[in-house]
C-alpha positions as CSV (number, residue, x, y, z in Angstrom):
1,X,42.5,38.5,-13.9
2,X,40.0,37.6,-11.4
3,X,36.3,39.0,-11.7
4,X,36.0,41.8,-9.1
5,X,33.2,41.6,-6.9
6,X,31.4,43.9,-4.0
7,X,32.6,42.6,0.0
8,X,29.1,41.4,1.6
9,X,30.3,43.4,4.6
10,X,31.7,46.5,3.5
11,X,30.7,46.6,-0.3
12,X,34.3,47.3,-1.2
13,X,35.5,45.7,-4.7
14,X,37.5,42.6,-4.2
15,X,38.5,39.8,-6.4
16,X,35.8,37.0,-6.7
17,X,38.2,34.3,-5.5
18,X,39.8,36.2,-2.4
19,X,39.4,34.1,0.4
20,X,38.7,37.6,2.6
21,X,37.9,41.0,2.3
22,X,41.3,43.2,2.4
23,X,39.5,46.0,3.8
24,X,36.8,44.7,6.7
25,X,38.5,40.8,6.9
26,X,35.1,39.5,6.2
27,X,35.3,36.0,4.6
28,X,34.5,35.7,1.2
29,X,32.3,33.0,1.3
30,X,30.4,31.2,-2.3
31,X,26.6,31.2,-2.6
32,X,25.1,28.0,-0.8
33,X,23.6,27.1,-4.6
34,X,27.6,26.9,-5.6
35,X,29.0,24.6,-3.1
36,X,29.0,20.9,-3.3
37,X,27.2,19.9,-0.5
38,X,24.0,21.7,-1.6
39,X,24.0,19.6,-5.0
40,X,24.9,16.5,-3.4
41,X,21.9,16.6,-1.3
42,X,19.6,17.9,-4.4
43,X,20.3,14.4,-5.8
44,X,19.4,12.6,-3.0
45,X,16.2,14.4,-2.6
46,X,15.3,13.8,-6.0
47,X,16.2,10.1,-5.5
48,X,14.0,9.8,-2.7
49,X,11.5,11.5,-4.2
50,X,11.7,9.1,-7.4
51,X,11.7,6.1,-5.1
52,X,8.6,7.0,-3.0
53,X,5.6,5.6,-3.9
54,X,6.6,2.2,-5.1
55,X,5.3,0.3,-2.4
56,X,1.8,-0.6,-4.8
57,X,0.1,-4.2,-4.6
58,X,2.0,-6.5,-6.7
59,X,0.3,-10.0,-8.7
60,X,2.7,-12.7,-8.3
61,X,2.6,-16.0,-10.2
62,X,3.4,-19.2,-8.7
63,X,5.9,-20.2,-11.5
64,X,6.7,-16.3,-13.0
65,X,8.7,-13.6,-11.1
66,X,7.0,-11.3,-9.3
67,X,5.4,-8.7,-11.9
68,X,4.3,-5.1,-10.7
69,X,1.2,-3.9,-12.8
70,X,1.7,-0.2,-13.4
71,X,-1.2,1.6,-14.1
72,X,-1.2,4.8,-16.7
73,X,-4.1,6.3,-14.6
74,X,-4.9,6.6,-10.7
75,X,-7.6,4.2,-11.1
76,X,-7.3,1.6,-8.3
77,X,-6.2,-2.4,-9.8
78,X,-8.8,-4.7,-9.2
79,X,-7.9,-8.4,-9.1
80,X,-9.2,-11.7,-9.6
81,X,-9.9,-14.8,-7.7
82,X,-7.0,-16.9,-7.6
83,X,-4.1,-14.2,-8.2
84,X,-1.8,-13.4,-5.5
85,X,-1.2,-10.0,-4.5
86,X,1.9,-8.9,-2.8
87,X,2.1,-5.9,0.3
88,X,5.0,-4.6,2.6
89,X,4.1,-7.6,4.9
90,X,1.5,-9.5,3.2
91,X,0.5,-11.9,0.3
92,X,-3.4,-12.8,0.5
93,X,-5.3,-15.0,-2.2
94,X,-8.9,-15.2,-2.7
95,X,-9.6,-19.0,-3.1
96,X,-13.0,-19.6,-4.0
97,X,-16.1,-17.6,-2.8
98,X,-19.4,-19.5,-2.8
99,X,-23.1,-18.9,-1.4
100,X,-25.4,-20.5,0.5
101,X,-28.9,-20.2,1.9
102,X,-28.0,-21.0,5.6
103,X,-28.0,-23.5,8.0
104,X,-30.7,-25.0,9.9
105,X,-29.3,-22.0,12.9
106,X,-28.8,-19.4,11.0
107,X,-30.5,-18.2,8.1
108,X,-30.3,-15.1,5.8
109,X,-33.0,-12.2,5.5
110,X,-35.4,-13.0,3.3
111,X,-34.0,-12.5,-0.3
112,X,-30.4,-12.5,0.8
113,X,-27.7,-15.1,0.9
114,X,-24.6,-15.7,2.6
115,X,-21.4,-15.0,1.2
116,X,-18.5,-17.0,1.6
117,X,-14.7,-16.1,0.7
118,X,-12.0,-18.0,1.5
119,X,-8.7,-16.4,1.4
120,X,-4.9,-17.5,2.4
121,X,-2.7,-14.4,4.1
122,X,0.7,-15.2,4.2
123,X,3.4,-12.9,6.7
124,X,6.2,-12.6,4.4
125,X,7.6,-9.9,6.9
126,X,10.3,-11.0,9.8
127,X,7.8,-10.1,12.2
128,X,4.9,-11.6,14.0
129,X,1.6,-9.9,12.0
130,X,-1.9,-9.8,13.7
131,X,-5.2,-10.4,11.1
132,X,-8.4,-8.9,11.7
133,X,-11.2,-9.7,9.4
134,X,-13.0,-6.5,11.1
135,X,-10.0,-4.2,10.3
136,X,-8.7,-5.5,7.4
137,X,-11.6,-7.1,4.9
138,X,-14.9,-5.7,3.6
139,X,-16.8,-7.0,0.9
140,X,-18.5,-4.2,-1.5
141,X,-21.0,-3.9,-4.1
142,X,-20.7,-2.0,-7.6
143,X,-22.1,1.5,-5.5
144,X,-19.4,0.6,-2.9
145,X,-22.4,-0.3,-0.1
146,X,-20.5,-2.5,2.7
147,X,-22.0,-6.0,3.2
148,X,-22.7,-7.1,6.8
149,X,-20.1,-9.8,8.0
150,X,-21.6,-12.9,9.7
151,X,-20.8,-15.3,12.0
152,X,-21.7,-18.7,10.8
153,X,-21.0,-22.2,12.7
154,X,-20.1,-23.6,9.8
155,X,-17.4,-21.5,8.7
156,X,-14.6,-23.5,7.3
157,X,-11.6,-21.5,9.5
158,X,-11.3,-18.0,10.3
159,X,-9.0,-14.6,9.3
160,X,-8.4,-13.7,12.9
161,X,-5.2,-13.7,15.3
162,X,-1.5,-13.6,14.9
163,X,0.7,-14.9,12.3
164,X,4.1,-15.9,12.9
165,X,6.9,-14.4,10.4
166,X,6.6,-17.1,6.8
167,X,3.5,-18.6,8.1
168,X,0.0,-18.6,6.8
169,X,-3.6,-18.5,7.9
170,X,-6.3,-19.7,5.6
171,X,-10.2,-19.0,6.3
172,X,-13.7,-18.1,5.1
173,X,-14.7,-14.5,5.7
174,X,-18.6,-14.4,5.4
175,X,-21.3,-11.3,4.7
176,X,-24.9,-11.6,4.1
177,X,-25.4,-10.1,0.8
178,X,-29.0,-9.5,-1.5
179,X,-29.6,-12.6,-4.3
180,X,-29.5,-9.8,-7.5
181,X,-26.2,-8.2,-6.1
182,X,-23.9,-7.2,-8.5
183,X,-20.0,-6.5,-9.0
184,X,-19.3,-7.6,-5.3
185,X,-15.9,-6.6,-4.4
186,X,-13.2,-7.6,-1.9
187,X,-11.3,-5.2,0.0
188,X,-8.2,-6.0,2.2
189,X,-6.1,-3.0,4.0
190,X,-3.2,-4.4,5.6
191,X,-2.4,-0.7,7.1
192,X,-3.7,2.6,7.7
193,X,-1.4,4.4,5.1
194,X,-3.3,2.2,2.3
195,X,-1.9,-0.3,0.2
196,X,-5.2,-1.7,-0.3
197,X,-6.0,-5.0,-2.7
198,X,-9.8,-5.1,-4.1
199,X,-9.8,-8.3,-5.6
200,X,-13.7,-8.8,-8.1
201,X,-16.1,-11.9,-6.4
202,X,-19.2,-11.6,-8.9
């Protein structure tokens, strides 16, 4: 015998799988939490959900598959020169980073030195990309004080302008930075939504 329940319309008794109230005709509709549709879309919200996020810098090896490091805490991965690190449209590699006292030009302030990191960013999207060393790179120290970018006339290439989809642009990004400064950082932001590498020079 079917479970008797009250009409939403009338409040009359009528059995729990009548497709209408007897009474008022009202349809006897199931609770939106009971009908198929509402669970099927509660799975692919959770699946979104669980999917979201995963978009963090990877370290990929020139002769390993790409590896994603997962960190236990929200602590920001710093990397080191030489690896290459993997974004949504990016790869970029920190070369080398050297210093030197100047031309006969352009010199440093007194007690200061220039600062000279060359890095490769490769468009691994299907799309042209544009590179700004402006936008996109910032050299740090260990109190997270921004180094002034220079322009020197000796710079072996530059990190500005357009790359084509698979193509790469190599250059030297260069900041005047003190003599004693310590645990100089690289940061590269490929987009406003973050995804940004900080890759350790000294």
């Amino acid at each position: 015998m079917a479970k008797l329940i009250n009409c939403k319309s009338c409040s009359n008794e009528i059995a729990s799988n009548a497709k209408a109230c007897p009474k008022c005709g009202a349809k006897n509709s199931k609770p939106f939490y009971k009908k198929i549709w509402f669970w099927v879309l509660v799975v692919i919200i959770i699946a979104a959900i669980g999917g979201a996020g995963s978009n963090k810098p990877k370290l990929v090896s020139e002769d390993k598959p790409i590896v994603t490091k997962e960190e236990k805490s929200n602590k920001t991965e710093v990397f080191n020169i030489g690896d290459t690190i993997e974004l949504d449209k990016f790869k970029i590699t920190v070369n080398e980073v050297k210093t030197t006292n100047g031309s006969d030009f352009i010199k440093p302030q007194e007690g200061n030195e220039f600062l000279y990191v060359d890095a490769t960013v490769e468009n691994i999207s299907d799309k042209e990309q544009t590179v700004s060393s402006v936008l996109m790179f910032k050299v740090v120290d260990k109190d997270g004080r921004a180094m002034k970018q220079t322009i020197v006339e000796n710079a072996n290439g530059q990190l500005d302008g357009t790359i084509g989809p698979g193509r790469k642009m190599t250059g030297e990004y260069v900041v005047e930075v003190p003599k004693d400064a310590t645990g100089l950082e690289l940061q590269f932001d490929s987009s406003l939504g973050g995804n940004q590498v900080v890759v350790k020079l000294k």
